[in-house]
Biotite code that builds the C-alpha atoms (Angstrom):
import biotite.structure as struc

atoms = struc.array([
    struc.Atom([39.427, 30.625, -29.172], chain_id="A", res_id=1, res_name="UNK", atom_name="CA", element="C"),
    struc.Atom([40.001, 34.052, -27.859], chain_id="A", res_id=2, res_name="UNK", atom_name="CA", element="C"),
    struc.Atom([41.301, 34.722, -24.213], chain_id="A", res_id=3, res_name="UNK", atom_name="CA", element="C"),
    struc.Atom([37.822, 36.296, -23.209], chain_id="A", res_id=4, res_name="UNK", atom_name="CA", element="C"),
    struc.Atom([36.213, 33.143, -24.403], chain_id="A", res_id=5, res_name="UNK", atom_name="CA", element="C"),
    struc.Atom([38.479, 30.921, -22.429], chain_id="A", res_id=6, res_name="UNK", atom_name="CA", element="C"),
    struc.Atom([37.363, 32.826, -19.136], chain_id="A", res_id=7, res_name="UNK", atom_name="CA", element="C"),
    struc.Atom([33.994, 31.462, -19.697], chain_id="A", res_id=8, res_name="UNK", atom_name="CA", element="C"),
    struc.Atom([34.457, 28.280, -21.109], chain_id="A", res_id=9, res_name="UNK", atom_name="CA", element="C"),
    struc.Atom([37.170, 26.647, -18.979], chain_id="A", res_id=10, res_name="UNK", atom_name="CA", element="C"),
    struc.Atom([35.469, 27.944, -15.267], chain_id="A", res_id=11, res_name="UNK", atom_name="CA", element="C"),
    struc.Atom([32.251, 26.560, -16.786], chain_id="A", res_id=12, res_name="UNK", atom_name="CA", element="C"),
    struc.Atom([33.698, 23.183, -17.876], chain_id="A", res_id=13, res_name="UNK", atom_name="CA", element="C"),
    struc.Atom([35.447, 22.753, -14.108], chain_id="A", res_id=14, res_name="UNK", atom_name="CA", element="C"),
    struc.Atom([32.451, 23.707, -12.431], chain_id="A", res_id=15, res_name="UNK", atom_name="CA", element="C"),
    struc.Atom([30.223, 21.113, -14.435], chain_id="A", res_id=16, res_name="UNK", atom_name="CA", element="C"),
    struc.Atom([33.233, 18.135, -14.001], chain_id="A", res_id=17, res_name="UNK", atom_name="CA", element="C"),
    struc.Atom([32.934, 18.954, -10.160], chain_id="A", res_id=18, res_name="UNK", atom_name="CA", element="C"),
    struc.Atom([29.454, 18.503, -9.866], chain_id="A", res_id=19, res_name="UNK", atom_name="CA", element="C"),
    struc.Atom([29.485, 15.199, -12.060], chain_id="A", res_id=20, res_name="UNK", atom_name="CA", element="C"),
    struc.Atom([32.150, 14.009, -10.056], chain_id="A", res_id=21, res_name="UNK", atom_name="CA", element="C"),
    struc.Atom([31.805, 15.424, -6.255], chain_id="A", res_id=22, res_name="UNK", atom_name="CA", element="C"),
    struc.Atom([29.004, 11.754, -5.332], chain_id="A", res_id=23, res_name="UNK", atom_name="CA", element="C"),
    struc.Atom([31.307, 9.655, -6.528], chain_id="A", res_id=24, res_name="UNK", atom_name="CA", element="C"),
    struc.Atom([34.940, 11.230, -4.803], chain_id="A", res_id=25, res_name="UNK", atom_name="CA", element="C"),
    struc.Atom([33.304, 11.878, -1.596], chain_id="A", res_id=26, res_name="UNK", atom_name="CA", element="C"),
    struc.Atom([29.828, 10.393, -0.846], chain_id="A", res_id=27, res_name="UNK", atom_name="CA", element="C"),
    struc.Atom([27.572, 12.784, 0.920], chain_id="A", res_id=28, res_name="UNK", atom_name="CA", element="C"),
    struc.Atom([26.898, 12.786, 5.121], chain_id="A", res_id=29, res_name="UNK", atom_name="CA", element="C"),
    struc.Atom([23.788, 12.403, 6.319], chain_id="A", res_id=30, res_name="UNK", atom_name="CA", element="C"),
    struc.Atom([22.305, 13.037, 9.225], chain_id="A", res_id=31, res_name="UNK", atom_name="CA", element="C"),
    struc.Atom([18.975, 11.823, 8.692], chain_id="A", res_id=32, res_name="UNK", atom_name="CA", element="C"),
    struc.Atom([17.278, 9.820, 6.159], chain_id="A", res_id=33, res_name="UNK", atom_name="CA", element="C"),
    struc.Atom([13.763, 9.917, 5.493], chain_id="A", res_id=34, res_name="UNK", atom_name="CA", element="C"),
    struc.Atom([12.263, 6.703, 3.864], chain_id="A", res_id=35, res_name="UNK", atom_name="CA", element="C"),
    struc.Atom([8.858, 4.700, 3.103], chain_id="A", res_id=36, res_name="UNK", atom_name="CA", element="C"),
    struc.Atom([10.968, 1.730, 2.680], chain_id="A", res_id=37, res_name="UNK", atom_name="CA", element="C"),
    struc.Atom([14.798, 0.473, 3.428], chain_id="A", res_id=38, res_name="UNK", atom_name="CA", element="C"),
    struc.Atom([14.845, -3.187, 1.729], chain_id="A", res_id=39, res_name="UNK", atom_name="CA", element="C"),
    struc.Atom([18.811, -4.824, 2.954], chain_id="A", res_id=40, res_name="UNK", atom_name="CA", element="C"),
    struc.Atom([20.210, -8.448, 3.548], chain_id="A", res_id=41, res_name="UNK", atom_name="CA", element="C"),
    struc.Atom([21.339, -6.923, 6.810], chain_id="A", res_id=42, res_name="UNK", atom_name="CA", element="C"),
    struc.Atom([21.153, -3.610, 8.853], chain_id="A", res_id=43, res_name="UNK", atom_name="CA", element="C"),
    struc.Atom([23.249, -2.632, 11.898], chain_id="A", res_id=44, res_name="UNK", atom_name="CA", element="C"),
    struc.Atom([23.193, 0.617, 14.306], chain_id="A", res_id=45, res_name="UNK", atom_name="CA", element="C"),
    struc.Atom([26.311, 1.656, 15.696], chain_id="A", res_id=46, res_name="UNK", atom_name="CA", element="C"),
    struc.Atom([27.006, 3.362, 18.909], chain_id="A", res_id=47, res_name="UNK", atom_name="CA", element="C"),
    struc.Atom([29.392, 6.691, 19.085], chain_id="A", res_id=48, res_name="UNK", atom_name="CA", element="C"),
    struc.Atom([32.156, 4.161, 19.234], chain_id="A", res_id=49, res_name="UNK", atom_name="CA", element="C"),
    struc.Atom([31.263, 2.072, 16.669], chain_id="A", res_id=50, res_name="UNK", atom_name="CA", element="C"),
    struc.Atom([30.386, -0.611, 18.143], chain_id="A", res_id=51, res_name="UNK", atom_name="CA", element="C"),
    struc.Atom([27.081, -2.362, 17.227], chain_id="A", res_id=52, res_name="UNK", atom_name="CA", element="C"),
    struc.Atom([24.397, -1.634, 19.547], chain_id="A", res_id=53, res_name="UNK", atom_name="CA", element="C"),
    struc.Atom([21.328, -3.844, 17.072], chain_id="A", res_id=54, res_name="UNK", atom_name="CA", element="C"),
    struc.Atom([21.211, -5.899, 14.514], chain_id="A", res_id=55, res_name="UNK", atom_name="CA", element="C"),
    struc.Atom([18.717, -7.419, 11.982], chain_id="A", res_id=56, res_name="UNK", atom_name="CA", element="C"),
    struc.Atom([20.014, -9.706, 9.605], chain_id="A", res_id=57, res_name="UNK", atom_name="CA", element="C"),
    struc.Atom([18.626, -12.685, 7.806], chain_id="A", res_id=58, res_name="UNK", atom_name="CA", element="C"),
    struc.Atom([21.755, -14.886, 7.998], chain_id="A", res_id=59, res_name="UNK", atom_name="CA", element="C"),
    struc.Atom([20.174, -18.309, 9.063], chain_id="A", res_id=60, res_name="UNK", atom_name="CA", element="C"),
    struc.Atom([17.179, -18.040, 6.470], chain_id="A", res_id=61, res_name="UNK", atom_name="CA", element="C"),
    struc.Atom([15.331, -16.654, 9.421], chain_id="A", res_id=62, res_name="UNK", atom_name="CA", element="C"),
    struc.Atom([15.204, -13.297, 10.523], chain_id="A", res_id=63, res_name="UNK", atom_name="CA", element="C"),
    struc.Atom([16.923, -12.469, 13.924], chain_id="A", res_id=64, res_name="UNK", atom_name="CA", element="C"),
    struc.Atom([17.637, -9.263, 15.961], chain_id="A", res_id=65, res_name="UNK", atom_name="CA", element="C"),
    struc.Atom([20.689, -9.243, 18.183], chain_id="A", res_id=66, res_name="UNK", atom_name="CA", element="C"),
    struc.Atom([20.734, -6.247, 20.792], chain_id="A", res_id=67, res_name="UNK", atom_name="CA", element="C"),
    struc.Atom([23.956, -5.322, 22.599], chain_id="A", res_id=68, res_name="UNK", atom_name="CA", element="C"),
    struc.Atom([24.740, -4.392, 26.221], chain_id="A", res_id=69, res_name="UNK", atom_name="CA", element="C"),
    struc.Atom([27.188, -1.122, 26.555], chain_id="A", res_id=70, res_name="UNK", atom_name="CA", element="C"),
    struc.Atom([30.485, -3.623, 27.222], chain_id="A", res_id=71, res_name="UNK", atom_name="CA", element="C"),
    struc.Atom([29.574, -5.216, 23.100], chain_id="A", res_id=72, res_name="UNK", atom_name="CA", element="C"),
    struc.Atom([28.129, -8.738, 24.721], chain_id="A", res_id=73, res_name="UNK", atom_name="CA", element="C"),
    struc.Atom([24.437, -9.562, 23.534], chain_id="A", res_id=74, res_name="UNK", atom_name="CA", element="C"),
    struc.Atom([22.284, -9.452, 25.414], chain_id="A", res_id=75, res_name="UNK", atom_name="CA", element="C"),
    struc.Atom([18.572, -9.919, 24.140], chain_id="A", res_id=76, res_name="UNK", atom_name="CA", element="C"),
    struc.Atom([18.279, -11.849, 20.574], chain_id="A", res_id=77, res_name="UNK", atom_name="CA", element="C"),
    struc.Atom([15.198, -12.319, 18.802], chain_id="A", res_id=78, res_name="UNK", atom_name="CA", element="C"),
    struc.Atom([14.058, -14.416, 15.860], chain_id="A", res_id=79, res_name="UNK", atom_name="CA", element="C"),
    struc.Atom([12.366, -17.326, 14.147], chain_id="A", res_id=80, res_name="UNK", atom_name="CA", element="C"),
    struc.Atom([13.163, -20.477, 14.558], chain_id="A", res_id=81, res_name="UNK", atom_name="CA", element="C"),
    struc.Atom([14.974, -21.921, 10.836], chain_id="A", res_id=82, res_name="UNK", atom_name="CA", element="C"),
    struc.Atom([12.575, -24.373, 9.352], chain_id="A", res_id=83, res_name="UNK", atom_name="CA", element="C"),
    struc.Atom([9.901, -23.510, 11.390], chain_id="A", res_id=84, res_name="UNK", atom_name="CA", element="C"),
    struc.Atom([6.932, -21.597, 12.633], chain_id="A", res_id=85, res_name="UNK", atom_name="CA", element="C"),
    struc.Atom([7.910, -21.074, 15.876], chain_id="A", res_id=86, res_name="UNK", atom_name="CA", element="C"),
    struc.Atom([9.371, -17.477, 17.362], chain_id="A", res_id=87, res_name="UNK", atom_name="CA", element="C"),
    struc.Atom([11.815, -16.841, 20.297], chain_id="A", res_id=88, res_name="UNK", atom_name="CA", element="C"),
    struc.Atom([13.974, -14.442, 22.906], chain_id="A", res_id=89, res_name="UNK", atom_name="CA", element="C"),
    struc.Atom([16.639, -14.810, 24.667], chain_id="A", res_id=90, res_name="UNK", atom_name="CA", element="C"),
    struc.Atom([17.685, -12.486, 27.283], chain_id="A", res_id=91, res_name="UNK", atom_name="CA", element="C"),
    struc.Atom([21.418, -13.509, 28.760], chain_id="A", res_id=92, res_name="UNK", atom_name="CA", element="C"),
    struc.Atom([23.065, -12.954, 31.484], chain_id="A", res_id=93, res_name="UNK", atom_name="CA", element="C"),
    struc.Atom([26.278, -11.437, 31.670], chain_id="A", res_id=94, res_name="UNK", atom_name="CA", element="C"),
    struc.Atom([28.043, -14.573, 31.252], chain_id="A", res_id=95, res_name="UNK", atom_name="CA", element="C"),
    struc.Atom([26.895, -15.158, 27.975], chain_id="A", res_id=96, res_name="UNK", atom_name="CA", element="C"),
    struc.Atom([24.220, -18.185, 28.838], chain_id="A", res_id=97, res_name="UNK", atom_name="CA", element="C"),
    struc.Atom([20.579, -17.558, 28.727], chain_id="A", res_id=98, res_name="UNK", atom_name="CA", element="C"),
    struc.Atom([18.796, -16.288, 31.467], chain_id="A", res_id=99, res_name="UNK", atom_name="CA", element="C"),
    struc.Atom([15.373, -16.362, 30.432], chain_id="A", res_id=100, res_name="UNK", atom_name="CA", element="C"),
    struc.Atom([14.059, -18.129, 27.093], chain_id="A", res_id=101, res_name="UNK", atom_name="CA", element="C"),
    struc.Atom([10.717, -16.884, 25.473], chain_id="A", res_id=102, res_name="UNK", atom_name="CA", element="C"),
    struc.Atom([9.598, -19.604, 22.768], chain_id="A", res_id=103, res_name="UNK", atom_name="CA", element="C"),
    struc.Atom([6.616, -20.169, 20.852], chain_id="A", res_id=104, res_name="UNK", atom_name="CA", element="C"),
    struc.Atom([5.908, -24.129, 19.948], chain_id="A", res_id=105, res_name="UNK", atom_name="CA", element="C"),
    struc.Atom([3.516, -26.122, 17.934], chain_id="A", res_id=106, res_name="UNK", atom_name="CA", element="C"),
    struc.Atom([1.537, -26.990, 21.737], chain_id="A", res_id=107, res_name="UNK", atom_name="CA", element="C"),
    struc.Atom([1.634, -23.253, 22.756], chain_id="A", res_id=108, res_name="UNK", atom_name="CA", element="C"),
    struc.Atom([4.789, -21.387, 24.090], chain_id="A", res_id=109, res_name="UNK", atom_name="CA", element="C"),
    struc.Atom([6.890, -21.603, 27.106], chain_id="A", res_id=110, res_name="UNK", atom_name="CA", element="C"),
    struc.Atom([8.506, -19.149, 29.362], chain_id="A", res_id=111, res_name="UNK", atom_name="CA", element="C"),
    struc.Atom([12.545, -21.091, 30.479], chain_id="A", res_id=112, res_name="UNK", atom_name="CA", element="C"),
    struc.Atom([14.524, -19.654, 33.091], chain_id="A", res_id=113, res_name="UNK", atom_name="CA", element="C"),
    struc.Atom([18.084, -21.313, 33.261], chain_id="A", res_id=114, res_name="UNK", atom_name="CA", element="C"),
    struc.Atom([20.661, -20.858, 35.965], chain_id="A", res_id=115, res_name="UNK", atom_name="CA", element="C"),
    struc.Atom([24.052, -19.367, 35.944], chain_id="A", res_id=116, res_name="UNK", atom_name="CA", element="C"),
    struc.Atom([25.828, -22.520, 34.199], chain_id="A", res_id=117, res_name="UNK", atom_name="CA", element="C"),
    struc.Atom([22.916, -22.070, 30.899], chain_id="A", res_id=118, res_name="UNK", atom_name="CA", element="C"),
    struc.Atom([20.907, -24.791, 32.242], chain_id="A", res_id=119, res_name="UNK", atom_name="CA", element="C"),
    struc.Atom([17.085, -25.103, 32.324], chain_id="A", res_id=120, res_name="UNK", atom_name="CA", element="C"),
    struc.Atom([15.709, -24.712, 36.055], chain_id="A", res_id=121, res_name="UNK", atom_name="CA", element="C"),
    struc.Atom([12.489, -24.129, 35.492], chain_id="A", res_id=122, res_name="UNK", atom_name="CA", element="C"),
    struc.Atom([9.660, -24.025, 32.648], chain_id="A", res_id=123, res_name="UNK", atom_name="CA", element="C"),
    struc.Atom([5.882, -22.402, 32.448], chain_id="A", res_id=124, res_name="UNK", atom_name="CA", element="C"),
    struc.Atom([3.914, -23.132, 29.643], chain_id="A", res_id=125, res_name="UNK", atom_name="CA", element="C"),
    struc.Atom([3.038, -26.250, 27.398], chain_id="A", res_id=126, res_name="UNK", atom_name="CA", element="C"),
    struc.Atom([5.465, -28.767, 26.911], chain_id="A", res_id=127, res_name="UNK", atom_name="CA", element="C"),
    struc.Atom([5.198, -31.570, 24.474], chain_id="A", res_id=128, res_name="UNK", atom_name="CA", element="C"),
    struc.Atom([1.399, -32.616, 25.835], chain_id="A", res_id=129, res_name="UNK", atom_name="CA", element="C"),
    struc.Atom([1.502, -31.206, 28.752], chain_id="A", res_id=130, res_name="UNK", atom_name="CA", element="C"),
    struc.Atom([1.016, -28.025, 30.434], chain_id="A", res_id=131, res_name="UNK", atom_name="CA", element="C"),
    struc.Atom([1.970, -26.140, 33.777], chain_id="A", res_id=132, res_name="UNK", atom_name="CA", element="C"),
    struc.Atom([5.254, -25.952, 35.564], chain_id="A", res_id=133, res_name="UNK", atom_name="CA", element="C"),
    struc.Atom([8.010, -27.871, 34.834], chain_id="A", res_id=134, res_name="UNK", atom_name="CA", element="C"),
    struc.Atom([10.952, -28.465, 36.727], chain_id="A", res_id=135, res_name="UNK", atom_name="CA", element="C"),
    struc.Atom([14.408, -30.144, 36.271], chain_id="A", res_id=136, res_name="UNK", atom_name="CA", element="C"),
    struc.Atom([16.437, -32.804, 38.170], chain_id="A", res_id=137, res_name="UNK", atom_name="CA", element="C"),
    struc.Atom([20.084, -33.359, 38.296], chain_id="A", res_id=138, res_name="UNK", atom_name="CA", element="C"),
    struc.Atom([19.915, -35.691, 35.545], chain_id="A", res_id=139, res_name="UNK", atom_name="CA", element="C"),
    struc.Atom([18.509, -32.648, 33.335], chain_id="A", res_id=140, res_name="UNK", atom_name="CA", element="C"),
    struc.Atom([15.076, -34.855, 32.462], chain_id="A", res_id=141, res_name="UNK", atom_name="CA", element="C"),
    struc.Atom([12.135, -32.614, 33.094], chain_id="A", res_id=142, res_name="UNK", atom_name="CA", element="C"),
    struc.Atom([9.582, -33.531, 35.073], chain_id="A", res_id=143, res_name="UNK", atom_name="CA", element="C"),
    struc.Atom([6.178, -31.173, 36.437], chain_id="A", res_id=144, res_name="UNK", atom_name="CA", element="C"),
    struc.Atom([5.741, -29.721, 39.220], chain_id="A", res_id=145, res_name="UNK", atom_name="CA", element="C"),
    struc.Atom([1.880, -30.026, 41.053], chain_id="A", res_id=146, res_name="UNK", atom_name="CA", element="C"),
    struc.Atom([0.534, -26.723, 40.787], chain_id="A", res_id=147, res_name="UNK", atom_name="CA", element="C"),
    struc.Atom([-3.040, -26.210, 43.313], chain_id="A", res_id=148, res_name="UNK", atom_name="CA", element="C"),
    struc.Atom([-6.038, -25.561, 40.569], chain_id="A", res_id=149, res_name="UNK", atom_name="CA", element="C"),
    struc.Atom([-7.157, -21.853, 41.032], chain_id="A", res_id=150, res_name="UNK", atom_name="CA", element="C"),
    struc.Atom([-10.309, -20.272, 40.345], chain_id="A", res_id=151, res_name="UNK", atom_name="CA", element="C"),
    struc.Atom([-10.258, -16.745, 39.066], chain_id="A", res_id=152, res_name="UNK", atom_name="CA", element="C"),
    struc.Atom([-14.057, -16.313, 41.416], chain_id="A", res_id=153, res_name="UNK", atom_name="CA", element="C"),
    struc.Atom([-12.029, -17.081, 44.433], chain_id="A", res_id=154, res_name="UNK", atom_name="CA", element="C"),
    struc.Atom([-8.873, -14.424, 43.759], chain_id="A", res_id=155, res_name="UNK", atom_name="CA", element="C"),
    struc.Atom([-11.670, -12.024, 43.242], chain_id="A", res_id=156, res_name="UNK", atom_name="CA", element="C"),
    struc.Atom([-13.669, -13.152, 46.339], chain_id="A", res_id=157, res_name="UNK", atom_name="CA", element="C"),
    struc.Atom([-10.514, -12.128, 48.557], chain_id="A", res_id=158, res_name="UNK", atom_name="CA", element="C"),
    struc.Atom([-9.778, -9.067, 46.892], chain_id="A", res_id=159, res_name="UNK", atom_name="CA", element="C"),
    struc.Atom([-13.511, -7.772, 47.225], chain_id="A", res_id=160, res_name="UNK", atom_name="CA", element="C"),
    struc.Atom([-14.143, -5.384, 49.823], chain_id="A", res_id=161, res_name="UNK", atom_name="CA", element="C"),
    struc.Atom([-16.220, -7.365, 52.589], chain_id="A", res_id=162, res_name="UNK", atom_name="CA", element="C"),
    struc.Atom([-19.753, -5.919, 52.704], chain_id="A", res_id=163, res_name="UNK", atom_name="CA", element="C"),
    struc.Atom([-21.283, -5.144, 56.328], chain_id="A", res_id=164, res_name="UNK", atom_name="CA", element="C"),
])
């Protein structure tokens, strides 16, 4: 092969072995990604300092989202219940323990606000067969609390202007 040959062979071989190989050496940055669909087991967002900030995963055979605070505790998680139809969130405290308890149940949902030690205080919503308020006692059974029966005419009554 002459030597003017070679300066137009070689250059071009180089150039094409580059380009095969430059994906697979050093994957490409991106700064944004444009999609109709991301299908994953599990996705996570990371902060500046790489620590998660969210994640969705599917690790219980339910799917759950786990948002976290700026000092890497969790602070709101989200999901489905495993082997059931019922949803819920947590919001916690910064003690790790629950604060407040969103669930959905097979009577209706309930809204659970626990105190600083992760135990239940308080519950609105239905409750096995019941419904209302719900209270505990120091021996953690739950019992209701008698709510007065009010009429949406009457809240409206008070709020109306009074006519002269």
């Amino acid at each position: 092969m002459p030597t003017r040959e070679r300066w137009i062979v070689y250059p071009l071989l180089f150039l094409t072995l580059g380009m095969v190989l430059r994906d697979k050496v050093a994957p490409p940055q991106l700064e944004q990604l444009d999609a109709d669909e991301i299908r994953c087991k599990s996705l996570s967002v990371v902060g500046p300092n790489g620590q998660p900030c969210l994640i969705l995963d599917d690790a219980s055979g339910a799917g759950q989202l786990a948002v976290y605070g700026q000092n890497g505790q969790i602070m709101l998680i989200a999901g489905v219940v495993p082997k059931g139809n019922a949803g819920y969130v947590d919001l916690q405290g910064p003690n790790r323990k629950p604060s407040v308890q969103l669930t959905s149940n097979s009577y209706g949902g309930t809204i659970s606000l626990f105190d600083r030690t992760g135990q239940i205080e308080v519950i609105l919503g239905h409750e096995h067969d019941s419904f209302g308020l719900f209270g505990t006692s120091p021996n953690s059974s739950i019992m209701p609390i008698p709510l007065q029966l009010i009429r949406w005419s009457d809240i409206l009554r008070k709020l109306a202007p009074e006519k002269n």
